[in-house]
Structures are given as C-alpha cells and as structure tokens.
C-alpha positions, 0 to 999 in steps of 0.5 A: 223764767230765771232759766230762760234768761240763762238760756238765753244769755248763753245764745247771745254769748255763742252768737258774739264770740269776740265781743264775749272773749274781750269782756271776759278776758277784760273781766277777768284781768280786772278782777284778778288785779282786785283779788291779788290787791284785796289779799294785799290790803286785807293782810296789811290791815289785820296787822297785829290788829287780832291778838287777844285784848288788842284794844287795850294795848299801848306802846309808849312814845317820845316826841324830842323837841330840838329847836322848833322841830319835833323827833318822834321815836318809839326809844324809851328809857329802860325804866320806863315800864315798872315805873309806869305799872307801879304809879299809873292804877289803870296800867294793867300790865307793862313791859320793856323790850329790845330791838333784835340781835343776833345771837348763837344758839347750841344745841348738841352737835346743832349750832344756829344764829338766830334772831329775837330780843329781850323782854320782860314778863309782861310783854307775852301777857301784853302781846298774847301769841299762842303758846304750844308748849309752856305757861304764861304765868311762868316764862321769863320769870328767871334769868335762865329762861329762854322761849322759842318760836314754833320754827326754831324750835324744830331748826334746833331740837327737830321737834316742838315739845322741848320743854324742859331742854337746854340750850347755850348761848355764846357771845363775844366773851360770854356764854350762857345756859337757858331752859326751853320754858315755852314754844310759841307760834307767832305765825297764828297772828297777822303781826309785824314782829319778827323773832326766833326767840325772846330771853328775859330782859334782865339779863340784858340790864345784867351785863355789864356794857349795858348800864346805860339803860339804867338811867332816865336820860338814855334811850334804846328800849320800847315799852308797851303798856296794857291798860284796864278795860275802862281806862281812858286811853287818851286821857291816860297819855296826857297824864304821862306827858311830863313823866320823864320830866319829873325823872329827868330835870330839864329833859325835852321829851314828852311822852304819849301813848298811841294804839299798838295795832295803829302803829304799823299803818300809821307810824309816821310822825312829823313835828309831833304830828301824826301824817301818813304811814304805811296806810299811804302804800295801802290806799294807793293799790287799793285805788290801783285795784279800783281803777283797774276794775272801772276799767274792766267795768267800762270795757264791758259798758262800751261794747254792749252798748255798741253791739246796741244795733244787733240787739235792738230787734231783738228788744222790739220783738220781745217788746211787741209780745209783751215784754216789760221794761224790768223784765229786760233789764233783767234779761241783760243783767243776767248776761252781764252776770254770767260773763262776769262769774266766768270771769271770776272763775278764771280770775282766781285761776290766774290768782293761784298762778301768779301769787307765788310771784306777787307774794316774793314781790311783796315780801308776803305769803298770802293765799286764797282762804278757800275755807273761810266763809267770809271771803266767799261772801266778799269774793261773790260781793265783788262779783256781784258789784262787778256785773252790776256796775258792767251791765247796768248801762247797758241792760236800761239802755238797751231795755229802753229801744223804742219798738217804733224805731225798731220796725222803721229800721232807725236803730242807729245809736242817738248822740248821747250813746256816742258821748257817754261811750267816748266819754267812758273811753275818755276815763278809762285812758285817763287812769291809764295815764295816770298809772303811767305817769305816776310810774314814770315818776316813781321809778325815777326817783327810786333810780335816783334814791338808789344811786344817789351820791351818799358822801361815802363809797358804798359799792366797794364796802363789806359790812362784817359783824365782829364776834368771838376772837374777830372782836378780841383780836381785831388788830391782828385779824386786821392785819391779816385781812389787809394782806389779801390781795383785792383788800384796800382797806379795814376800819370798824365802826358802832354805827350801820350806817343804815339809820339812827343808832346813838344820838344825843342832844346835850350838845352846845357850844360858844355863843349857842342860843339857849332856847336852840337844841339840835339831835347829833348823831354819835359815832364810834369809829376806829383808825382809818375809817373816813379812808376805807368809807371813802369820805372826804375830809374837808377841814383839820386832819384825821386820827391817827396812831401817832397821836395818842392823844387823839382818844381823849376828848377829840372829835372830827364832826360833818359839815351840818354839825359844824354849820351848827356849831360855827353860827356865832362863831366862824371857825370854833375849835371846840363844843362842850359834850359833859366836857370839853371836846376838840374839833380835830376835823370836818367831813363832807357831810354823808347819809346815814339815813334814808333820803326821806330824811334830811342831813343832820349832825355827827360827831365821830369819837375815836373809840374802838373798844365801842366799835362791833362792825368791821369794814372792809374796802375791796376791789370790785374785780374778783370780788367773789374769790376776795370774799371767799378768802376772807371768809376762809380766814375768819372762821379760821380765825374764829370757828365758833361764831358764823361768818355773818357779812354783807355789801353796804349797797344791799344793806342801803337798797334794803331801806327803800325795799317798800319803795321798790316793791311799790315801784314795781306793783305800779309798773305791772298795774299800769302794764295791766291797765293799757293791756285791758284798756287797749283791749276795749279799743280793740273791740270798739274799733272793730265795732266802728270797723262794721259800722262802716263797712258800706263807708270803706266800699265806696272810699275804695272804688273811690279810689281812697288810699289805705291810709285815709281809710285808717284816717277814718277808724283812727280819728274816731278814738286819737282825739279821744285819747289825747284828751285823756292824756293830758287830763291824765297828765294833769292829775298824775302830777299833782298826785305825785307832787304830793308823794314825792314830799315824802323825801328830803332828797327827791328829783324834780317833776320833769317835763318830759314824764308827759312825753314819753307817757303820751307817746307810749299811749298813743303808739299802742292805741294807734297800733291797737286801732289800725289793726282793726281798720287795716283788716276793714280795708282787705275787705272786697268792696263788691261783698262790703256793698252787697252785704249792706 
C-alpha cells in the first residue's frame, strides 16, 4: 500500500513540475535557514553548560549601589576566594582568576605572544577542561608553573607532550622561567573563555605594582566557587550578601553568587536586576529561523490547495472505488513528505556550502555532526514537522472533495479556500515586513552607533601597547616618533577607552549629599593627551610641563563629573579623593563605553608612570608608510618585544561586533524571507494566470489593454499585501521599541522605515506577479478559448 502511495506521489510530482520545483526549492530554503540557525542556537546554549559537575559551580558577583542606581560586575577583591573556601563549609573548591594579558613566550629560537590569565589552584579543579598531558592535583601548585593549551603548545614546541619543558616569559622589566606542568584542550568543550595559557595567580600578587589586590576595598579579579553537591545555592548567596561589608566597614557592595553556565546567555544585569543577555540574539534568530520556515510551510499550503482543481477528479475517482477518507489524506501527506526530505537533502547541501560563510560571520566554527545520532533524529524531527505542517491543509482539504461535485463538474474552489489562501498569503507578507523593518532599523542604529560623535577623534588614533624599552624610555621614543612625517601627535594613557578600567566611588565634594554616591571612572594620562585624543576642553586649562605642580593633587574631570560636583556648588575648584584634589580643568564629556551605556563621570590624573598604552595622532593620507615607519622604528627601538598596534576605530567598532554581526544575519534572512515569499506569489499568480485563461481571451478580442489585463492578476495579490505591510509595520515597530531600549544612545523610530519597507515589498511582489500575468496575456485568445 505504502508503495503505491510512492508510486503515486512520484507521478503527481512529474506531472506538476513547476509547482514541485517552487515547493522544493521554498522548502529547501526554508530548512536550510532553520538548519544554519539551529546550529547557531544550539552552539549558543551548550555554552560552557557541559564541563564536568557544572551545576555546582558558581561565579561570585558585586552589585554597587551609587545613588539609587545598582552597578553589576563580575570584579571581585582579590581575597575573596581563600576567604570563602576557608568561612563558607559548603564551598567545596575556590579560585581567584585575572582578566587576559598579553604575554611573551620563549622557547629556543621560537618567540610568541600569547594570550591567558592568571589562576589559582582551584580554578582547573572548578573548570575541569580536559588535560592531554599533566596532573590536576599538581598544576599551578608553584610559582614556577605554567599550563599550555593544546594550540600553543605545538605554536611553541611543534608538538603536545612537552611536559616537563621550559619556557621564559619576558615583561616590561621582568623575566621569568616557567615549567610546562600541563597541556590542556579547551576546545573539547562549548565554553566561552579564550586563552594560550594560565600561570599561577600568586605570581601576580607577587609583583610589585599589584598590591592593590591585596586589600578589601579594591576590585579587578572574578572568583569562581564550586559548591557541595547538596549545598543550596540560593541560600548560600544570600548569606555572603554582606560578606564584604564585614571586611570592609562602609562598603556599598553586595555580593551574590549566580550559575557559571547561566552567565554567558544571561549576563546582563540592570539596577541589580537580572534583564536579558545574549539570550535575546538567541531567541530572536530563532524566531528568524521559525518564521523563515512558516513561510516556506505556507508556500507549499497555498500552492496545493490551488492546484485543488487538478486533483479533484482524481479524488472523486478514488473515492468512488472505495477509497476512504484517511487513506487520502495519507496519500497527500506522503507526497508532501517526499518534497520535503527532498527538500532536506538539498537544504543540507546548501548548509556545507554556505557555513564557511555563516561561521566568519558569526564568529563561530560550526559544522554539521553527521556523527552524532541525535542530530539525526533532530534534523528527521524537523523534516517530519515540516511535511506535516505543509501538507497537513492540504491532504484533509483535498481529501474532503465531494465525489458529487466532482461528476457534476463544480470543482471551483469554495470561499473559505480563497480566505484561508489569501489569509496564508497575508501572514507570510506579514513576517516579510516584519524582518525588513526590523532590519531597516537595526542597520540604522549600528550605522549611527558607529559614527557617532564620541568626544574624541577616534579615526586618526593608533593604539600601541608600550613594552620593553618603548615603556622605560617613552620620553625619547616620543620623541623620535613625533619626528616622522604624518605624526601630529603622541600621548599615553592607562585606560583603552574601550570600556570600564579603574573606577571608584570614594569621591565627594562640598555640600555632596550623604546618602548620594556616583561611580567615577579613573584615569591615568600623560602630557598632551586631551590635544592628540582630539578633546575639547571646555573649563580651566590643561597640564602642562611647565608646571611641575601639576603631578600633585590635581585633576582635570568631564562635563558629567563636574555636573555632579557643582550641584550645591556652582563653580567648585576642588573634590576630596583620600585628600584634596584641584579642578585643574573640564572637558567635553567623551565615551569610553559602548553607547548601551550612558555618560558617567571621569577624572584624568597626571601619572605617566601608571600609563602603558601609547597614542599616536596621524595624518589619514599615506598612513600606511606612516605606520610602516613607526613600526621600523619600534622594533629598532625595541627588538625583544613585538610591535603590537591597533586603529582606535577598530577597537570601538569591536564593541558592537554582536550588533553588527545581528545586523547582517537580519539582512540576509529578510533577503531570504521575500525571495521565498515572492516565490509562493510566483506560483499562486501562475495559478490564477490558468484560472483565467478563458477571462483574458474574451478581455483580448474585447479590445482590453495589456495593462488592465495586469489589473486583473495584480489586484488579486496588491491589496493582500498592502495589508500585510502595515500590519507588519505595526508589530516591527513596537518589537523594535523594545530592542532599541537596550541603548543609552540610539536614534528615533523614523517615519520613513514603513516607506522604504513597503515600496520594497510592493515593487517585488508587483514585478513578481506581472511577470506571470504578461506571459497569460501573450496567449493567443483562439487557443485560451478553445482550450476552455
């Protein structure tokens, strides 16, 4: 029985070429949009969720209240973590980690910069990546030791057993010999760090500069805590909540523990609250996915239905015989699943082709698991819902012809037919718009993102890490860098400018109210910074060489701070930070964030000494010879160390690489979803085009223009579509209301979106449709009659 189902299924299929070519190919663009997002989204949520005992683990958090707003961060004090394990029983293990640096690596004649942080013994036994090579129990146990990933390793040795082999590190005044103790694969894991190497943390409470981390009240290090298997981890966050407190009298943090395989998708927090995160990207191209899908579904619905006339014999026939109502409906179902595992097939073709695409896009390296069993039954689960969902209509509408209706041949479709098709049609232009308008509106605000006015002149600015002898001799390496041609100027600075670095909020002044406390950003610049940064000072004057006195309890703050500042006072010259500190001028306020944050308060403090990241001013024309000469003259100047710069714009655009990157998915899915759309109106116009036939003969030997003929096929689909454009436009806008709230800086919800969306829309269905009903009217009227 199943066979003769196949059989035929494969004839109905020959016999409607078109109508199989637009479902496949609508099919198979629809699930290979799914099967790309799905790989996306699965990535996304196996992050850092499948290391061993994952549920147990925790990173320990601060929200900071200034004022009656709430700052969330992962910074902890760098005593955290012993101080945890030794007072909390059901803290099992802990550990206290760095952010990244940036280190040199010697191995013989091989000498490599490579990126990792410093850790204490807990942290491989918290987060248990694979070892190659190496003991658990052991590693990071001395000062000496130092633990590779699997991809260093062989960038250093050539190989991944080097146990046992030495390496030195070099930093600026400093060099240290470390012992290969372990080789790990991070890779074995979905997991969102990224790292060459990990060092002990104590070599970095060991240095000098860093005795900071030695106190309560400082922040800059995470902990990460693995607790009991029956330890209540709520319960256990509520009791640390004042723990800094009781280390610190008159701190305004409070500490919480939240789950380490949470916090990648759903790290955003806001006055204290929990609100969104990456999850958002995830379920919006999932929806993207989703909606792709129902359009390709609803394709297939339309056309069936209306190639309903053709088959109703057929059904009257096989009815009259004997055939039952559920055998037909099987019968239609079985050719609506043959298209779409067809369908399938080519869908994942189209995946290999375009994934090395999808994957620089997103950042990723995903790739179809062949291998793996339950994406197998997932990918056939998705098939399967698929054909259902596109044949479903269509097999119990078909299957419920009336064999009377048939014989009297009245087998026009009945008006409920008509509305559901239109209405199917209706939806599908309705998440057309919706993708476009929201696209429209996300590359709007990247575009204004990105060339937003940020206070300082980004586009001319080289960022260079000082090391070696570019850090201990600045001044004469600044002054032979300012003798190039195209170099207008050279300044450093302790801050990237790309985000928060050092803050506090011990800052008062005269008249601050108690109860009122403000997060300042600290900075640590040298002479000539505000010049060669391009800000514009707007209050007092600037440092300067000619006053030594300007190292000593002076300041120049931003616009924000001195707002802040002068709210009892309308021109303060000074604020108290442990001790007096003179307002020696005011700048323009400028950003140092993302513009998903809004202006806060700085003070820029004269202290080179502090200040490892050099800028240079240049002249955009010839920059590449002007880069090439500084960059000839530095490793000159400085020969162990790599030349390591970078364009301040890059650095900035790099912020909002999620943005972009959902800005261009958004782009190609919405090309996507009116292709496919547009391709169902190809077929149904074609379909009406038939239906008629006899109509446009008599129109013609009437004497009826080419272009009321079009009249006639267009206005069947027009109307439709301009319906769906402004219920379309109505939803995009409120959907991305919600989404443009996610920045302090973003533009307005402009009128002309709609516009522009529904021009779009309408000129491609218009041409979509016309070219079907021009090829009706090249129709000899004689053979349209007589074939009537």
């Amino acid at each position: 029985m199943y066979s003769n189902y196949l059989k035929i299924a494969l004839r109905g299929l020959a016999k409607h070429k078109l109508t199989f070519f637009i479902n496949l190919f609508g099919l198979a663009l629809g699930l290979w949009a799914t099967i790309t997002i799905a790989l996306w989204v699965k990535s996304e949520l196996e992050m850092n969720a499948s290391f061993p005992e994952i549920d147990q683990v925790y990173r320990i958090m601060e929200h900071q209240r200034y004022g009656s707003e709430i700052f969330t961060t992962t910074s902890t004090p760098g005593l955290l973590a012993p101080a945890l394990k030794q007072e909390f029983p059901e803290v099992e293990r802990s550990a206290c980690y760095s952010w990244n640096e940036d280190l040199l690596f010697v191995a013989g004649e091989t000498r490599l910069s490579l990126n990792g942080f410093y850790a204490e013994p807990d942290y491989l036994h918290i987060m248990q990546y694979d070892f190659l090579y190496g003991d658990r129990d052991r590693v990071l146990t001395e000062n000496n030791h130092v633990v590779l990933t699997r991809e260093s390793a062989i960038r250093l040795f050539g190989q991944t057993n080097v146990l046992g082999e030495s390496v030195v590190v070099k930093e600026t005044g400093n060099e240290s010999s470390y012992k290969v103790i372990g080789v790990i694969d991070p890779d074995t894991h979905e997991n969102s760090a990224s790292f060459d190497f990990i060092i002990p943390f104590q070599v970095m409470l060991d240095k000098p500069y860093n005795q900071w981390l030695g106190h309560w009240g400082n922040n800059g290090p995470s902990t990460i805590v693995k607790l009991n298997k029956n330890a209540d981890w709520q319960a256990f966050s509520a009791s640390i909540e004042n723990f800094i407190v009781k280390k610190n009298e008159g701190s305004n943090v409070r500490l919480f523990a939240y789950p380490q395989k949470d916090l990648y998708l759903h790290g955003k927090f806001k006055d204290g609250i929990q609100q969104g995160g990456r999850i958002e990207y995830v379920k919006m191209f999932a929806l993207i996915g989703l909606f792709v899908l129902l359009i390709a579904c609803i394709n297939f619905m339309n056309l069936s239905t209306a190639k309903s006339q053709k088959r109703a014999k057929e059904v009257g026939v096989r009815k009259v015989v004997g055939a039952e109502k559920n055998e037909l409906v099987l019968q239609f179902l079985t050719e609506s699943m043959l298209v779409t595992f067809i369908a399938g097939i080519v869908a994942l073709l189209f995946v290999e082709l375009s994934l090395p695409i999808f994957n620089n896009l997103t950042g990723k390296t995903l790739s179809v698991p062949y291998a793996d069993w339950v994406s197998w039954v997932q990918f056939i689960s998705i098939l399967f819902f698929t054909g259902l969902i596109a044949g479903s209509y269509p097999a119990f509408y078909l299957s419920a012809t009336r064999v009377v209706m048939v014989f009297r041949n009245f087998t026009k479709s009945g008006k409920g037919v008509v509305i559901a098709r239109k209405g199917l049609v209706l939806f599908q232009f309705v998440l057309a718009t919706l993708l476009i308008v929201a696209t429209l509106v996300i590359y709007k605000q990247i575009n204004f993102t990105l060339n937003k006015s940020l206070g300082y002149e980004k586009d001319q600015l080289i960022s260079v890490f000082l090391e070696g002898n570019l850090y201990d001799n600045f001044e004469v390496y600044k002054r032979e860098v300012e003798s190039i041609p195209g170099v207008l100027g050279v300044t450093r600075s302790n801050h990237s400018l790309m985000g928060r670095n050092s803050n506090t909020g011990s800052i008062s002044w005269e008249g601050k109210d108690p109860d009122f406390s403000a997060l300042f950003e600290i900075m640590s610049v040298d002479y000539g910074f505000i010049e060669t940064m391009g800000m514009q000072l707007v209050k007092g004057e600037d440092f300067s060489q000619d006053r030594v006195s300007d190292t000593i309890n002076k300041a120049i703050i931003n616009r924000r701070a001195y707002e802040l500042i002068s709210q009892n006072d309308p021109d303060p010259v000074s604020f108290k930070w442990d001790t007096d500190i003179q307002i020696l001028g005011v700048v323009e306020d400028f950003h140092f964030q993302s513009l998903h944050q809004g202006m806060e308060p700085v003070i820029l403090r004269l202290d080179p000494q502090n200040s490892f990241t050099a800028y240079f001013k240049v002249e955009t024309e010839n920059i590449k010879t002007v880069i090439s000469e500084i960059k000839s003259l530095s490793e000159n100047f400085e020969p162990d160390f790599a030349f390591d710069f970078s364009f301040m714009d890059e650095n900035y655009a790099s912020m909002y690489q999620e943005d972009v990157r959902t800005k261009e998915l958004a782009k190609y899915f919405s090309i996507l979803a009116i292709l496919i759309s547009c391709l169902g109106l190809f077929g149904l116009s074609a379909h009406v085009a038939e239906q008629k036939t006899k109509e446009i003969g008599i129109r013609k030997v009437l004497g009826a223009s080419t272009m009321s003929i079009l009249n006639v096929i267009n206005r069947e689909f027009i109307l439709i579509v301009f319906v769906s454009i402004i219920l379309g436009s109505g939803l995009a806008y409120w959907l991305m209301q919600d989404w443009l709230e996610s920045y302090a800086y973003k533009i307005d919800f402009e009128w002309w979106f709609i516009p522009v969306a529904a021009i779009g829309i309408m000129f491609i269905a218009f041409i979509t449709v016309s070219i079907q009903a021009l090829k009706a009217t090249r129709v000899n009227p004689v053979s349209s009659l007589k074939s009537e």
